[in-house]
N, C-alpha and C positions, 0 to 999 in steps of 0.2 A: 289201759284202764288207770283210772287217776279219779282220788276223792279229793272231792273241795266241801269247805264249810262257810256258813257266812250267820254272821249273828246280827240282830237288827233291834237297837233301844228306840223302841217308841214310846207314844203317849201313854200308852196303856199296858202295855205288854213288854219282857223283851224275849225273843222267839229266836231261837237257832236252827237251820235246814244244814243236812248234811248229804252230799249227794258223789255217788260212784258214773264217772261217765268213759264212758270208750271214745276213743279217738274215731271221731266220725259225727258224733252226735249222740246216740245212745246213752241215755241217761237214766238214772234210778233213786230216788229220794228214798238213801236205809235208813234217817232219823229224822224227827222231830222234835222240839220242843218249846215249849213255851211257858211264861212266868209272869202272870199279873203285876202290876207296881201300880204306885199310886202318883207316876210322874204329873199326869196332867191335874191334877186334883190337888197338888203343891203348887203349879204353875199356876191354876186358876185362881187359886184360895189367896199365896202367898209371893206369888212369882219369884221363887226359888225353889230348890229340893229338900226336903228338910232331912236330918242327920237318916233317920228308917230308912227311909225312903233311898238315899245312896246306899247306906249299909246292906238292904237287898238288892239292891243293883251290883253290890260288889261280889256279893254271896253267889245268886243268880248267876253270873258271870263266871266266877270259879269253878261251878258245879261245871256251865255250860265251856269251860277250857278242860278238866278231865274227860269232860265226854269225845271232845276232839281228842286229845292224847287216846284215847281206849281204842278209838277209829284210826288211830295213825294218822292224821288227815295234819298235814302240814299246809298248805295250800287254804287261807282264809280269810277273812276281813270283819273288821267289826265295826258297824256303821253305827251314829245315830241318829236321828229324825231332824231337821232342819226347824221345827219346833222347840227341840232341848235349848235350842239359841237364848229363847226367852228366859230362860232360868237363871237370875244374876249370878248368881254360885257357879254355871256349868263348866267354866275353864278350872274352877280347884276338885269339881267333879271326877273331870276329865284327867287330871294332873294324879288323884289320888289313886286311880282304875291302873294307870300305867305306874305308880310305883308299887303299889299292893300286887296285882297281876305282872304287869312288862306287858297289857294289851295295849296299844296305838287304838282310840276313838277317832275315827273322823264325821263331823258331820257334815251332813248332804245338803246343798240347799234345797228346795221345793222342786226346780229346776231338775237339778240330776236324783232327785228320788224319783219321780214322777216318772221320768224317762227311763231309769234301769227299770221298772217293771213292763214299760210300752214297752222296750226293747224283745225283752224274752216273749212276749202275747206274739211281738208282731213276727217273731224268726219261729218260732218253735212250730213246727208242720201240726201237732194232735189239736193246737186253739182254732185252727181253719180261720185265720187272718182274713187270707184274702177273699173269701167268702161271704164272712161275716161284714164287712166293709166296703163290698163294691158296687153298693147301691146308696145306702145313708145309713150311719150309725152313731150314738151316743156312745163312748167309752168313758165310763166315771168310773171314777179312782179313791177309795173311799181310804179315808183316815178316822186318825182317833182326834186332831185336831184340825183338820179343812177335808177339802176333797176337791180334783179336778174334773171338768167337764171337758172334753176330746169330741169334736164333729167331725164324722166324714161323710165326705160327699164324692160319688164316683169313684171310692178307692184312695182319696187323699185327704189332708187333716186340711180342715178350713180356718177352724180357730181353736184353739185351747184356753179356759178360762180358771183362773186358781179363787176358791170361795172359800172364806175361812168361817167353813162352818162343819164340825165332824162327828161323827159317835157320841165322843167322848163329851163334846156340848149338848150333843142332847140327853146324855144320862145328867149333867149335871141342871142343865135347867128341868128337866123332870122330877129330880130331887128337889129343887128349890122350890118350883110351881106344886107339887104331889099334894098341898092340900086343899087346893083350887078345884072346882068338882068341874072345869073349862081345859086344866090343863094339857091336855092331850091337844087340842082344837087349838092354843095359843103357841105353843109350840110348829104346829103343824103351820099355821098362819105364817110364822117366823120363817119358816124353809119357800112356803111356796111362795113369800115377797122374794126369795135371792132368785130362787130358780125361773119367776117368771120373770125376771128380768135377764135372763139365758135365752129363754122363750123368745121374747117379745125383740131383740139382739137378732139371733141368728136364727132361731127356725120358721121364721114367718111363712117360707116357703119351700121348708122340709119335713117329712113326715119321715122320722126314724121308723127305719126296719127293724132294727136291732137297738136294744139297749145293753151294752155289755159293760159288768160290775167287774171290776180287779179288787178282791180282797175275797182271800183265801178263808177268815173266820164267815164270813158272812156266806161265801159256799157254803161251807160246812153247815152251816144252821138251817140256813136252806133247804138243803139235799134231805137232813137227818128230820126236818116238818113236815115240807112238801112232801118229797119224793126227788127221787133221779130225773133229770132233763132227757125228754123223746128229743131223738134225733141234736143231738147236743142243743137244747134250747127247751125253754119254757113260753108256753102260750100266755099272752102279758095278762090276759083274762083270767086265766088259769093261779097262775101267780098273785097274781092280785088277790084275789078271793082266797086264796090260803094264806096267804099272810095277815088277812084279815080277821080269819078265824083266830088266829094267835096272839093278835093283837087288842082284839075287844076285853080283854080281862084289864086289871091292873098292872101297869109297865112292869112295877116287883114285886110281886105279889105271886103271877102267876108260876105255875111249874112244868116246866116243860122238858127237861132233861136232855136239852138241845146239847151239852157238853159231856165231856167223862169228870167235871169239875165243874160240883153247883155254883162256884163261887163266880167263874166264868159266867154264867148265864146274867148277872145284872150288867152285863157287858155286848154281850149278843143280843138283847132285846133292844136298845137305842138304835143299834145296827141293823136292826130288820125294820123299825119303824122309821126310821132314816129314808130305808130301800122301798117301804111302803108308800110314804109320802111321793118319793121322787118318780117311782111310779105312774103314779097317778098323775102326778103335773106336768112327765117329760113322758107323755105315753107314746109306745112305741107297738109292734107286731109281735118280738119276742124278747124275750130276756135271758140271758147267760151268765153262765159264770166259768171261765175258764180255770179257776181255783188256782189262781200265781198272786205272788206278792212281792215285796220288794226283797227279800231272801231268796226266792227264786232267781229274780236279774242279777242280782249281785254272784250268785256262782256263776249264771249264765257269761257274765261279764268276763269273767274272770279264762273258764275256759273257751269264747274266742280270743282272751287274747295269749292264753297258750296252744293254739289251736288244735284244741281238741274238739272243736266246734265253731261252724261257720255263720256269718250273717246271711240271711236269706235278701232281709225285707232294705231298702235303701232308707237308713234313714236322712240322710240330705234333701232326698225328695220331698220329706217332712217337712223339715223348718224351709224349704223354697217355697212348696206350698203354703205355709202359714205365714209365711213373709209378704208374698201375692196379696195372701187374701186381707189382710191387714194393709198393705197399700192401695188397693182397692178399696177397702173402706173409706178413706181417707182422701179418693180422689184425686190421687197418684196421676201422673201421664205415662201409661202401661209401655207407649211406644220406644219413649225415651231409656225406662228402667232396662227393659228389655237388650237396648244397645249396648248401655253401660254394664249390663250384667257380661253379654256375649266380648266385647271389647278388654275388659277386665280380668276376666277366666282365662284370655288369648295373651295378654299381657302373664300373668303369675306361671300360667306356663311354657310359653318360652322362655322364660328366667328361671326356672323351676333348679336348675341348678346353683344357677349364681345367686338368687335373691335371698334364700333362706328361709319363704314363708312353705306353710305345710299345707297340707289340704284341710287342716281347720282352721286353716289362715286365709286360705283359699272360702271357706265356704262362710269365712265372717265377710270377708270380702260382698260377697253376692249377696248378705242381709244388707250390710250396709248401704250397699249400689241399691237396691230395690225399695227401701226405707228411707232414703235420704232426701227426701223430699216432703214425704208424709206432713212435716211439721204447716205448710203452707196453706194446708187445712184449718190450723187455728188462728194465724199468723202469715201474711207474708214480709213482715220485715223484721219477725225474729222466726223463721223456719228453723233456723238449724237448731237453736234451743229446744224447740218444741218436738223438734223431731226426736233428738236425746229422750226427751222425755217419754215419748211415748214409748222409743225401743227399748227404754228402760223397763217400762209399765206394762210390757206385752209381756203376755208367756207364749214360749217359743219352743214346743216340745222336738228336744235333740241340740238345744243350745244348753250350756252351763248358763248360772248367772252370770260370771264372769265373764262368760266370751259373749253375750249380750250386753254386759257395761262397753265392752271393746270395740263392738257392732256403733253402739249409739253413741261414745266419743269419735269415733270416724265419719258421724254424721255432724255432728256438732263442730267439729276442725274444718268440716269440707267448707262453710265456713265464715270461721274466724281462726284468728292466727293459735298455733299449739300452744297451749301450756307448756314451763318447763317442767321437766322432768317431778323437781324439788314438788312443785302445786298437786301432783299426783301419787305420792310415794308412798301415802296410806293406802291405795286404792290399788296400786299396781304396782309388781317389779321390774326391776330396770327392761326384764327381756321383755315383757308386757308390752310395754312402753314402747320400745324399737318396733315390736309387731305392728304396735297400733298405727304407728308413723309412717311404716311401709307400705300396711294395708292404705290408709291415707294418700299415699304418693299417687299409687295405682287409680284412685278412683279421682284424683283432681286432675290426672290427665286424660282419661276415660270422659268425664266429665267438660272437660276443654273440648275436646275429639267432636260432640255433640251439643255446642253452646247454641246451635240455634234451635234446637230439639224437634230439629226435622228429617233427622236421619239421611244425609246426602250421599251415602257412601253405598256404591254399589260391592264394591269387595276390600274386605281388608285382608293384608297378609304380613307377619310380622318374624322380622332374623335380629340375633345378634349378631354385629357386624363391627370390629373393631372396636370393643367398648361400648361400643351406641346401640341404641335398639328403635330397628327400622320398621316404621309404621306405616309402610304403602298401602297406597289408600286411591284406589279407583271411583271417582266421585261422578255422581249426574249432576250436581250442579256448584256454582263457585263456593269453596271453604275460605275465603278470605278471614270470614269472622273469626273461624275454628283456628286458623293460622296466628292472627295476629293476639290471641287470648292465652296461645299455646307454650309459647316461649316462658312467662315466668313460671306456670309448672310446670314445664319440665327444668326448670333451678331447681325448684326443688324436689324432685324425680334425682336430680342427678346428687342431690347433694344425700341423698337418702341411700341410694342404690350405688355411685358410682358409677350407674351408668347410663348415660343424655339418652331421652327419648328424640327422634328427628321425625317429622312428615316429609316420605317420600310419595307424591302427588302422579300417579301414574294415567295413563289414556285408559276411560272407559270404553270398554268394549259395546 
């Protein structure tokens, strides 16, 4: 048995979960808490924090480090919102948290917050994962400053979309519009132009089964109006119609006693009329709320990786499938990616000793092979820029931001010649850098492998063999082209790894 804690500054809030878990999985959430702030409401107003506004964040934060100390809980982290970014102050913010406390802030980008909540929805056996997802499902991910939208289709993510639009905007354009006797309706206008262009995007030809919300206040307000979810789920009709009861009043005006802290409630009602709207324009069969938040993943996080708890759910199969389905859009040649994917993977691991890359070196590898052409969609004589761009511009739920810039300069080099090191040093560290180059290596001889991109190759099998790595290759028809294209990358194959790729051209069977 082992406690963890994790505390989390958002827009709105900063909340602490404290959780006792058994070595196996077994877990127990013995605290909570939470603490209003007026972060976003300085960002919005003044784009900084102002002097309050840290000073309760520091206060907040001390309270919420004795209560770790009283739990004994050593085992913790203390994140904040990839939105704090915006705040010019946030680095002497940050700088002042850890000489006042000794607490370490890091923040998340969009990217890995987003994904440590899928994470726990999609492992934890009580949310019924794969239930809820193996037919079509919406998973929105609400914030106090955006929110993501998550499709599945058959059990896998299709697309992920980040819309910087959250809570926390719509309390404040309700404040500003509140004396507008339209404001409700103008507001409401404002969400259903972002989301019907989600709509009108991906679901032309999906009818969500499921609509499932991640964000734990918004259960709660929920559960404590409506009622409790039959059969883990709410009837979208059902739903609807009670939130609508709650909402015909005045956004602050009315009283509803949704919190154990009135003050909370100007807070929970943007968040229901949020959930009301999107409702109604992303309709679906039923609606859920699994009750996790980014506090939740983040213990979760923590204990697989002292493994007091296991990963169910793959998430690889994730960002593969949202890689797919984004090269598809783009009108990709599925047959070729395909090769380069399978060729590539055969490559990293037979070197798997010698080369040094890891399996998220490996699994940037496979965006890159499967994206790396995308760009020829807007452009064929600047693809490789355009492709950067896009892999840049995608959200890739189960990639960092970072190892998606790493993905889309490996498309961008496949090519033109690398930058050195010096042109990149803001962006990345030297080991960075080496990865991206290796990754790079791998995919411009893969790449060479299938320059006529007719796939000629009945079998491939591949050894290290003295230094060299041998790529026998039983072809059905002549690889002349593949041969003579092949030699200057593997130069640089070998000047990267140490060690020469050869074609060994063996009799088709």
């Amino acid at each position: 048995m082992k406690r963890y804690g994790s505390i989390y500054i958002g827009t709105f809030e900063i909340s602490m979960k404290i959780y006792e878990i058994a070595r196996g999985g077994a877990a127990r959430n013995i605290d909570t808490k939470k603490k209003n702030t007026a972060v976003f409401h300085d960002i919005y107003r003044n784009h900084e924090l102002s002097p309050e506004t840290v000073e309760t964040i520091i206060e907040t934060l001390s309270d919420m480090q004795e209560t770790l100390k009283l739990y004994k809980v050593t085992a913790y982290r203390v994140y904040g919102s990839y939105s704090l970014d915006s705040a010019k102050n946030i680095l002497f913010v940050i700088d002042q948290i850890r000489l006042r406390l000794g607490l370490t802030v890091e923040l998340m980008s969009n990217s890995e917050q987003r994904f440590t909540t899928y994470q726990v929805f999609a492992n934890l056996p009580r949310t019924h994962f794969d239930t809820l997802t193996k037919k079509s499902a919406i998973m929105l991910d609400v914030g106090g400053y955006s929110m993501q939208l998550t499709l599945f289709e058959n059990g896998t993510i299709t697309t992920t979309q980040h819309i910087l639009l959250g809570a926390a905007d719509i309390r404040e354009y309700a404040k500003r519009l509140s004396a507008k006797a339209d404001y409700r309706e103008q507001i409401y206008e404002m969400l259903q132009k972002e989301l019907e262009a989600f709509a009108n995007m991906y679901l032309k030809d999906v009818s969500p089964e499921y609509l499932i919300i991640l964000n734990d206040n918004a259960s709660e307000a929920v559960e404590k109006y409506i009622g409790p979810m039959t059969d883990g789920a709410y009837r979208t009709a059902d739903y609807v119609k009670g939130l609508g009861r709650l909402l015909k009043d005045n956004l602050y005006s009315i009283q509803t006693n949704i919190s154990e802290d009135p003050g909370r409630d100007s807070f929970y009602l943007p968040i229901l009329f949020l959930l009301n709207a999107i409702s109604t324009i992303l309709p679906s069969k039923y609606v859920c709320f699994p009750g996790l938040d980014v506090n939740d993943g983040i213990v979760y996080d923590m204990a697989v990786h002292d493994r007091m708890m296991k990963m169910t759910h793959s998430s690889e199969a994730d960002v593969i499938s949202a890689a797919r389905f984004i090269a598809r859009r783009y009108g990709s040649y599925e047959p070729h990616l395909n090769v380069l994917d399978a060729l590539g993977t055969d490559i990293i691991d037979t070197m798997k000793k010698t080369s040094g890359l890891s399996d998220r070196d490996r699994l940037i590898y496979r965006v890159a092979a499967i994206l790396h052409d995308c760009g020829k969609y807007v452009s064929l004589s600047n693809s490789g820029e355009n492709s950067y761009r896009i892999i840049v511009s995608s959200e890739i739920l189960g990639l960092t931001h970072k190892e998606r810039e790493m993905a889309a300069y490996v498309a961008l080099f496949n090519r033109k010649d690398v930058l050195p090191y010096e042109e990149l040093a803001n962006e990345f560290t030297i080991e960075e850098y080496v990865r991206i180059v290796k990754i790079l290596a791998v995919l411009r001889v893969t790449n060479a492998l299938d320059r006529s991109h007719k796939q000629k190759f009945k079998k491939v099998k591949m050894a290290i063999k003295d230094s060299r790595l041998v790529i026998s290759i039983a072809a059905e028809d002549s690889i002349s082209l593949e041969k003579s294209l092949f030699e200057s990358k593997a130069d640089f194959f070998e000047r990267t790894f140490s060690i020469r790729p050869v074609i060994h051209e063996v009799q088709a069977k």
